[in-house]
Every structure is written in C-alpha cells, then in structure tokens.
DSSP file (Angstrom, degrees, kcal/mol; ACC not computed):
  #  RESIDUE AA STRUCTURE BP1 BP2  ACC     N-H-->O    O-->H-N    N-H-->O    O-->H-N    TCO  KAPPA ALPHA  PHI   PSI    X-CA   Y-CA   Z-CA
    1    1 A X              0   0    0      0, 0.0     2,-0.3     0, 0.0    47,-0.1   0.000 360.0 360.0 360.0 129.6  100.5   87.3   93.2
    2    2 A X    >>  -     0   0    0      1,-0.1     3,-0.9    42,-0.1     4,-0.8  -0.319 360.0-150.6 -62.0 108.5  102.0   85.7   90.6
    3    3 A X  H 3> S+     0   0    0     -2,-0.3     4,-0.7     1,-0.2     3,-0.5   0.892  98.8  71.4 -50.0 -28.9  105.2   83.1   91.3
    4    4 A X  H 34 S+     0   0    0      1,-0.3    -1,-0.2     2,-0.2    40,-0.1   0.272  89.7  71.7 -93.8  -7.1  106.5   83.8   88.3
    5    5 A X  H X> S+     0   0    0     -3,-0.9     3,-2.0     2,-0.1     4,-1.9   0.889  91.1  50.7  -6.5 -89.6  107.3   87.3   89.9
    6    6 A X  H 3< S+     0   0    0     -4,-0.8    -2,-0.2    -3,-0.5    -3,-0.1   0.775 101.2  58.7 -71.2 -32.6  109.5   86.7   91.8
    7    7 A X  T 3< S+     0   0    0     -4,-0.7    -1,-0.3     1,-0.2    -2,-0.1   0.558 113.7  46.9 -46.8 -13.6  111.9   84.7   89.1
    8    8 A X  T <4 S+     0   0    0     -3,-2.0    25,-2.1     1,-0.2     2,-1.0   0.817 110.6  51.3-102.5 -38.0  111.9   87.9   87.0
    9    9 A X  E  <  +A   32   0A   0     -4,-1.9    -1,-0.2    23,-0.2    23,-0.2  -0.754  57.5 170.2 -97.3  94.1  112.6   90.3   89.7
   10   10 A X  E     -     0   0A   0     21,-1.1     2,-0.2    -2,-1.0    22,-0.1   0.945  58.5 -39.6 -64.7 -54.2  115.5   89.6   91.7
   11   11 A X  E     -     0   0A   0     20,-0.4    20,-1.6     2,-0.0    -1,-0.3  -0.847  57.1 -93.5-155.3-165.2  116.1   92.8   93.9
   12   12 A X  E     -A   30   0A   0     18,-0.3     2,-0.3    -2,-0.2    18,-0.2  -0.529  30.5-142.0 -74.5 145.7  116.0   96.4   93.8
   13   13 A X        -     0   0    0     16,-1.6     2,-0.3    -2,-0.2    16,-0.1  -0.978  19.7-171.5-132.2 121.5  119.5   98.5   93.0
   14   14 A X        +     0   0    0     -2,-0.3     2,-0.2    14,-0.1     5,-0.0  -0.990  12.9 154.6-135.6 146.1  119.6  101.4   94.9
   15   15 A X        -     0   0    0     -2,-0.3     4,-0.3     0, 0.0    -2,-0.0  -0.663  60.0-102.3-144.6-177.0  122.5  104.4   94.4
   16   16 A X  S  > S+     0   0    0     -2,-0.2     4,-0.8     2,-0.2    -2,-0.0   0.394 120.5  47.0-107.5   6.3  122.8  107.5   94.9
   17   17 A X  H  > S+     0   0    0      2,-0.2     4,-0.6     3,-0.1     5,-0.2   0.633 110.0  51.7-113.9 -41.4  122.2  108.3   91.0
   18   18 A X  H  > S+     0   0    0      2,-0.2     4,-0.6     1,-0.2    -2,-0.2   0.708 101.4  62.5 -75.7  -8.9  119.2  106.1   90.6
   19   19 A X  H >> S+     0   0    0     -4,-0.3     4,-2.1     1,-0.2     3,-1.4   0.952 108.3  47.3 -85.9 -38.1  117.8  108.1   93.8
   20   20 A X  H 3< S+     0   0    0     -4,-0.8    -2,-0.2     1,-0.3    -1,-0.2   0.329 110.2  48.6 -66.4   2.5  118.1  111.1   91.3
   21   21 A X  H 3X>S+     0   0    0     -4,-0.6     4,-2.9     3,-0.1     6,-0.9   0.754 108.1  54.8 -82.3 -26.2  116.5  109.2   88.7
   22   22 A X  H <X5S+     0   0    0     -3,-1.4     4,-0.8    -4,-0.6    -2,-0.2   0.850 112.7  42.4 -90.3 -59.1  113.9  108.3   91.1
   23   23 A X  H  <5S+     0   0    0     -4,-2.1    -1,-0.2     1,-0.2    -3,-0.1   0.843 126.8  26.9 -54.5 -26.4  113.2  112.1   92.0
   24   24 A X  H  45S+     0   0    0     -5,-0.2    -2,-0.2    -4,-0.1    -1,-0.2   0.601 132.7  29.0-120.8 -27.3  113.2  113.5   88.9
   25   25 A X  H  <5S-     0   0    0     -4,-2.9    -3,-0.3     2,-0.1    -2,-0.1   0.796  88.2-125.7-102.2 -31.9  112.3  110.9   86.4
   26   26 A X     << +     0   0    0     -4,-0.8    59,-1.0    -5,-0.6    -4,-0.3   0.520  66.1 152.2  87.9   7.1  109.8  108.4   88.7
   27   27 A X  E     - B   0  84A   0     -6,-0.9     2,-0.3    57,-0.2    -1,-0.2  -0.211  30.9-168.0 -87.8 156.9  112.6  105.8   87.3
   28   28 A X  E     - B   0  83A   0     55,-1.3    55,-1.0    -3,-0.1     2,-0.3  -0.764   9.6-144.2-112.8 175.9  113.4  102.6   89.4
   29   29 A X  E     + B   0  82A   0     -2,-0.3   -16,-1.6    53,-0.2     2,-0.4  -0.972  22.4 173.9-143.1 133.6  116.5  100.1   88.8
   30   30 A X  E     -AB  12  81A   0     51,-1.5    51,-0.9    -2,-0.3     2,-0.8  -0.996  32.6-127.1-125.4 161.5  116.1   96.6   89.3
   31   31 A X  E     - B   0  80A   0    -20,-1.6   -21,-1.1    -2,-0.4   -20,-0.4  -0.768  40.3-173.4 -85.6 108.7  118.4   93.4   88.7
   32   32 A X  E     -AB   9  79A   0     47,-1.1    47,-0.6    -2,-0.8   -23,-0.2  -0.623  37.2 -82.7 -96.9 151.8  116.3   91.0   86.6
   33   33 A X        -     0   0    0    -25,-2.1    -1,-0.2    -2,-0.2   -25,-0.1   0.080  38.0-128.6 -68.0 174.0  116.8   87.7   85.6
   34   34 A X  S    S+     0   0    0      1,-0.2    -1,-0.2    43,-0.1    46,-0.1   0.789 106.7  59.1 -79.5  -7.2  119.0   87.9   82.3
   35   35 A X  S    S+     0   0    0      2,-0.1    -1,-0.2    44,-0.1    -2,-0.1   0.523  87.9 106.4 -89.3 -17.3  116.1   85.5   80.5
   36   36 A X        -     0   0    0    -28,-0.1     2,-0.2   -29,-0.1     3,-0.1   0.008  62.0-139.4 -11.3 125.1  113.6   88.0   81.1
   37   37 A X    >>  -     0   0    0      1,-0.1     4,-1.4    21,-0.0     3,-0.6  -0.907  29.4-111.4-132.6-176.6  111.9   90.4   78.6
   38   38 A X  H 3> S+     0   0    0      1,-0.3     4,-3.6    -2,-0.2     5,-0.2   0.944 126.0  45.1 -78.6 -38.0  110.9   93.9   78.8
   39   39 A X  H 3> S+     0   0    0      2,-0.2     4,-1.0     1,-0.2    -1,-0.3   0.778 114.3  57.3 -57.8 -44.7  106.8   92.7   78.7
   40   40 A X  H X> S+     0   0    0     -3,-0.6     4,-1.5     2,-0.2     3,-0.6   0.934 116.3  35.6   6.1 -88.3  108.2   89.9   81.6
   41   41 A X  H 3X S+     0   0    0     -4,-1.4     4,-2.6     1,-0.2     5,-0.2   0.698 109.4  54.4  -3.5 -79.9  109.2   92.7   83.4
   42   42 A X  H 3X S+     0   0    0     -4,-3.6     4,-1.1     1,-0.2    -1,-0.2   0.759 115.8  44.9 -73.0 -21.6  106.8   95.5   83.0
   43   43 A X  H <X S+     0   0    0     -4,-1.0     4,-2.4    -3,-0.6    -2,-0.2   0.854 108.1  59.9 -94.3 -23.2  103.9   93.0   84.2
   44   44 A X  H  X S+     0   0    0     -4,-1.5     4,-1.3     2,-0.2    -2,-0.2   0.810 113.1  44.6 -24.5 -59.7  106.4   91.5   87.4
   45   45 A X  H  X S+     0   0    0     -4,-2.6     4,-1.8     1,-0.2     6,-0.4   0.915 113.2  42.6 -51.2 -62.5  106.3   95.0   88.5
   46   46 A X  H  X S+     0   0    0     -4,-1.1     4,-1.2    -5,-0.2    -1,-0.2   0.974 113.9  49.0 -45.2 -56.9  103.3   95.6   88.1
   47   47 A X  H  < S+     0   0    0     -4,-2.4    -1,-0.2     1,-0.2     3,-0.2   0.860 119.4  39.0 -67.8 -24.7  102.0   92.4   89.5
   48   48 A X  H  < S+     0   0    0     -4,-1.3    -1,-0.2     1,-0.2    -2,-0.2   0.592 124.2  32.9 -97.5 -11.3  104.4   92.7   93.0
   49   49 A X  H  < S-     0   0    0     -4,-1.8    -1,-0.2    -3,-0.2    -2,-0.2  -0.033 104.8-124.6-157.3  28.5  104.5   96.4   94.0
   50   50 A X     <  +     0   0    0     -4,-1.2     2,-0.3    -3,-0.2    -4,-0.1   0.574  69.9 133.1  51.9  51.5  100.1   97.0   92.4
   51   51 A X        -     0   0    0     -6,-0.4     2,-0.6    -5,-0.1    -1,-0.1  -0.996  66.0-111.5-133.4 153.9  101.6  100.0   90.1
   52   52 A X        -     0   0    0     -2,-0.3    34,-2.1    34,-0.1     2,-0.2  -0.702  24.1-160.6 -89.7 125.2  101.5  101.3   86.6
   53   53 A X  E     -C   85   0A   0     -2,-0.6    32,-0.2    32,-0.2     3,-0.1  -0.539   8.3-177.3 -96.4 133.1  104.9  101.0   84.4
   54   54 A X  E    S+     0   0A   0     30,-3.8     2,-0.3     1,-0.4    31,-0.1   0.692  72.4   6.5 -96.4 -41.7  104.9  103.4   81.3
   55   55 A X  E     -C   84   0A   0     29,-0.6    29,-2.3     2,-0.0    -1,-0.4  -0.906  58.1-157.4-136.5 177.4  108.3  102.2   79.9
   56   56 A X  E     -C   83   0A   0     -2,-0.3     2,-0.3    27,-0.2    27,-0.2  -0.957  15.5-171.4-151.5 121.8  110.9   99.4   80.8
   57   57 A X  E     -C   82   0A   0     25,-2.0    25,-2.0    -2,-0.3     2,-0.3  -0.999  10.8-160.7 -98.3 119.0  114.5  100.0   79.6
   58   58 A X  E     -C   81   0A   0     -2,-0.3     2,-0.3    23,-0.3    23,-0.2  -0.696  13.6-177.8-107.7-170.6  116.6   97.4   79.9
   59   59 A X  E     -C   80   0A   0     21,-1.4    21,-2.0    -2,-0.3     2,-0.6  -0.913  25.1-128.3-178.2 110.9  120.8   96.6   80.0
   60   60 A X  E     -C   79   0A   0     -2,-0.3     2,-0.3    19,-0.2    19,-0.2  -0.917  17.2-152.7 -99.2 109.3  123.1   94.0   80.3
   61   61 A X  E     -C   78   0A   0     17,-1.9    17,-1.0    -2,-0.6     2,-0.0  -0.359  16.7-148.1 -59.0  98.7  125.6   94.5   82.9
   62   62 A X        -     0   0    0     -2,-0.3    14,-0.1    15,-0.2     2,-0.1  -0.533  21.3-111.9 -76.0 154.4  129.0   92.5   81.8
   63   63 A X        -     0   0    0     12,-0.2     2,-0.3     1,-0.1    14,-0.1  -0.298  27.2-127.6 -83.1 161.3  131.1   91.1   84.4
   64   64 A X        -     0   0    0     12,-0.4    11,-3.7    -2,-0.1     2,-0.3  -0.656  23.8-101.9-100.6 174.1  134.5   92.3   85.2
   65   65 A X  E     -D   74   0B   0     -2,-0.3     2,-0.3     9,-0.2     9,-0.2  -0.604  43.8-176.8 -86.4 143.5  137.6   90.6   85.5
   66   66 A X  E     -D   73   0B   0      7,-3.4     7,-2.0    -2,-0.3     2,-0.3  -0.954  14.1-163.2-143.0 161.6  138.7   89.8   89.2
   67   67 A X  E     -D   72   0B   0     -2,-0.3     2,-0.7     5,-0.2     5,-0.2  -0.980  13.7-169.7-144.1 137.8  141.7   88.3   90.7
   68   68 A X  E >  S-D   71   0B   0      3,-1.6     3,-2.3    -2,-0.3     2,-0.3  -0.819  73.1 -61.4-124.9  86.4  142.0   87.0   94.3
   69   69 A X  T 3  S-     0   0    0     -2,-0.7    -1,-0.0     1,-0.3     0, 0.0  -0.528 124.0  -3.6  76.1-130.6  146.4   86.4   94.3
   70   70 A X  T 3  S+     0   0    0     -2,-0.3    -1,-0.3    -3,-0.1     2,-0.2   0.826 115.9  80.5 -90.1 -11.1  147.0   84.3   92.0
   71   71 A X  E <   -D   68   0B   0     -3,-2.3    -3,-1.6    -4,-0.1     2,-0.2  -0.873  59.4-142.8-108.3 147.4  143.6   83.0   90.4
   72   72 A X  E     +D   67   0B   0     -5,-0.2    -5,-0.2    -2,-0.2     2,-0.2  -0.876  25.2 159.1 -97.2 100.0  141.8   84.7   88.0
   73   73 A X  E     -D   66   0B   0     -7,-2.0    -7,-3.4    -2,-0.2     2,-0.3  -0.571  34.3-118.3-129.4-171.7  137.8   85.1   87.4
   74   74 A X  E     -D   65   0B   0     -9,-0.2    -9,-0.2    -2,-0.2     3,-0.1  -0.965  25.8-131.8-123.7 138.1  135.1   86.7   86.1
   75   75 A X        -     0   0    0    -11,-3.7     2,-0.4    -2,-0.3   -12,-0.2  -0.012  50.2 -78.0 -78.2-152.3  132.3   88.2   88.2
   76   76 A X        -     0   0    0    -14,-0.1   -12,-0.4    -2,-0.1     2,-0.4  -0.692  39.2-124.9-122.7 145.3  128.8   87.3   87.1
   77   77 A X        -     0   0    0     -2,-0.4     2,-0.3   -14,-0.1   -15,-0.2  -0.763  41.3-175.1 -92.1 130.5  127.1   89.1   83.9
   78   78 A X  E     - C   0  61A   0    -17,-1.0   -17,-1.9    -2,-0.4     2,-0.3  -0.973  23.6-122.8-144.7 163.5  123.7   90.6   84.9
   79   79 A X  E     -BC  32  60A   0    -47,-0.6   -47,-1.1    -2,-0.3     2,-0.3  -0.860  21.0-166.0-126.5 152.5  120.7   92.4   83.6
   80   80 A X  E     -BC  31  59A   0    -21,-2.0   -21,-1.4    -2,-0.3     2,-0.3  -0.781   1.2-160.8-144.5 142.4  119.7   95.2   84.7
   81   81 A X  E     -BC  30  58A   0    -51,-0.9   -51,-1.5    -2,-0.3     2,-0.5  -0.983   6.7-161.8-131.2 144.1  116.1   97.2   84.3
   82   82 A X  E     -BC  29  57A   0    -25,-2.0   -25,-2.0    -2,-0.3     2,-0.4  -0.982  16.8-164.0-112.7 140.4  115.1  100.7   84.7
   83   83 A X  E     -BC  28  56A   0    -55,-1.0   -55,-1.3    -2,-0.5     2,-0.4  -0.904  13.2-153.1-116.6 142.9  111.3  101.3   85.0
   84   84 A X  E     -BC  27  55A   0    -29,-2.3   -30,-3.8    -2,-0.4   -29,-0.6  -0.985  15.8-153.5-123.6 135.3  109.7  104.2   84.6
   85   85 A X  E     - C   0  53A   0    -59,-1.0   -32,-0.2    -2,-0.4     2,-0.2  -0.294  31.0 -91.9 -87.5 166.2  106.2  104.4   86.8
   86   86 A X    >   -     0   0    0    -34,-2.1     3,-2.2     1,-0.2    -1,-0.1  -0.533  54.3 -83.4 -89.4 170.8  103.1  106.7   85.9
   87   87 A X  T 3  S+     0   0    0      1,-0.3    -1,-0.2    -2,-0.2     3,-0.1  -0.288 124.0  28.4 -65.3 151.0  102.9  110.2   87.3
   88   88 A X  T 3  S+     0   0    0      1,-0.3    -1,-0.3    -3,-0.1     2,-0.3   0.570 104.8 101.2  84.1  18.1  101.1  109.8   91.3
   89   89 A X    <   +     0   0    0     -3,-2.2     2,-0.3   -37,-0.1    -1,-0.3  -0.871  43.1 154.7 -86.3 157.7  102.8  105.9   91.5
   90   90 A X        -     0   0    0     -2,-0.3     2,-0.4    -3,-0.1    -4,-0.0  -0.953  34.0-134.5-156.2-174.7  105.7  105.3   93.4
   91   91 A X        -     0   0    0     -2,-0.3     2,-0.4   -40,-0.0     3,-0.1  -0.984  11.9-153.4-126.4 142.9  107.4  102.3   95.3
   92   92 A X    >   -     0   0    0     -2,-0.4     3,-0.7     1,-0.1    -2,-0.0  -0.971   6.3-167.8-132.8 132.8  108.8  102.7   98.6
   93   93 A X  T 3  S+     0   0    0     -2,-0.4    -1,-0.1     1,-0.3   -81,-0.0   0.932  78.4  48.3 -83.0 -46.5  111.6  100.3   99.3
   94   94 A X  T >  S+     0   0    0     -3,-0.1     3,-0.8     3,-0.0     2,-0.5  -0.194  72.3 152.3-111.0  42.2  112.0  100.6  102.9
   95   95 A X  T <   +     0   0    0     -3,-0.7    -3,-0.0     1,-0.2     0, 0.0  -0.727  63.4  17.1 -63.7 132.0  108.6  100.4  104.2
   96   96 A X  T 3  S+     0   0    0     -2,-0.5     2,-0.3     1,-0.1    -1,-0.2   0.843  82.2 156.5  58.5  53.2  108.1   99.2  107.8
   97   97 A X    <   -     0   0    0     -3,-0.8    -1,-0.1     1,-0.0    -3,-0.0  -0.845  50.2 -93.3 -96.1 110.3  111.5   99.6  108.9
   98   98 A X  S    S+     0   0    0     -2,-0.3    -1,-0.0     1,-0.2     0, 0.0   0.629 110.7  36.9 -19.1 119.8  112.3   99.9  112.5
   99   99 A X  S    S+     0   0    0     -3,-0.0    -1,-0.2     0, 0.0     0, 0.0   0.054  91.3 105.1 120.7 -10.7  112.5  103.5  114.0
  100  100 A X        +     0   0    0      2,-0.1    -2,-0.1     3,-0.0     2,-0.1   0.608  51.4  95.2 -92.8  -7.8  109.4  104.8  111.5
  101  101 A X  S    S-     0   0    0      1,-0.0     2,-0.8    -5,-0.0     0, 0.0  -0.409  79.5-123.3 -49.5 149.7  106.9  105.0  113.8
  102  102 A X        -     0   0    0     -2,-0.1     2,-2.8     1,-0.0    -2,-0.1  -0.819  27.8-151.1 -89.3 105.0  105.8  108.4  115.7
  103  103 A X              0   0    0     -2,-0.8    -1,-0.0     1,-0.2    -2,-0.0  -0.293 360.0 360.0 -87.7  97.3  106.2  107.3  119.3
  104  104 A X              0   0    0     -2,-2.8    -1,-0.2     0, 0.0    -2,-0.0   0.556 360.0 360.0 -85.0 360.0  103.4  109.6  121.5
C-alpha cells in the first residue's frame, strides 16, 4: 500500500443522495486533497480499497461564510471526488462494525 494514499484520500462522504448514486450508478464520493488530480485519485482508490475505477469526476467545494456573534469567517474550501467503480466492484464502508456478526 502506497503512503501516498492516504494524502490523496482523506475520507469517505456519505448522504443520503450519494447512497442513491451508489445503488444506481456504482458511484462513490470522497473528500480529496484539493492538490490532487483525477489520475492521483483514480490510482489511491484503486491502490486502498484493491478495485477498478472507470471514471473520476471531480469538484471544488467553496467554503461558506460563517459567523459565530460577532466575528466573521470562512469555512474551509474542499475538493470533492465522485468515482465511479466497474460493474461486480463495490466498497463497503462499514465493514467489521459491531453487531454484524450472526450470533448461533
């Protein structure tokens, strides 16, 4: 596994619209770093979760303006990927988490 992995890929973004991409499309969303590029990306994937990418979209998320009283900021600008996997790959995000065993 590659180090250089894990600097591209930050986490997974998961919604209730990206599980309908996910059904319908095979599509994933991740947040990636914003220096990143789609070839970066498609081989990260690849290299961390041992599946085949067909396309890589990517997006740059702008921050909004926030205010806490009186001072005024900006949240953080991020980049944002959609993957799309080949047909019979998949990811599963919440593998091994407690309660998923059959207890007999």
């Amino acid at each position: 596994m590659n180090q250089g992995s894990y600097n591209v890929i930050r986490r997974p973004l998961i919604t209730e619209k990206l599980d309908l991409q996910r059904e319908d499309h095979n599509a994933y969303a991740f947040e990636v770093n914003r220096a990143a590029n789609k070839i970066q990306i498609r081989n990260a994937i690849e290299d961390l979760f041992k599946v085949k990418v067909t396309t890589v979209r990517t997006q740059v998320v702008r921050g909004k303006p926030k205010r806490i009283g009186f001072h005024k900021g900006w949240r953080s600008t991020w980049k944002k990927a959609i993957v799309t996997l080949e047909e019979g790959h998949s990811i599963d995000f919440v593998e091994g988490t407690p309660g998923d065993e059959d207890d007999k």
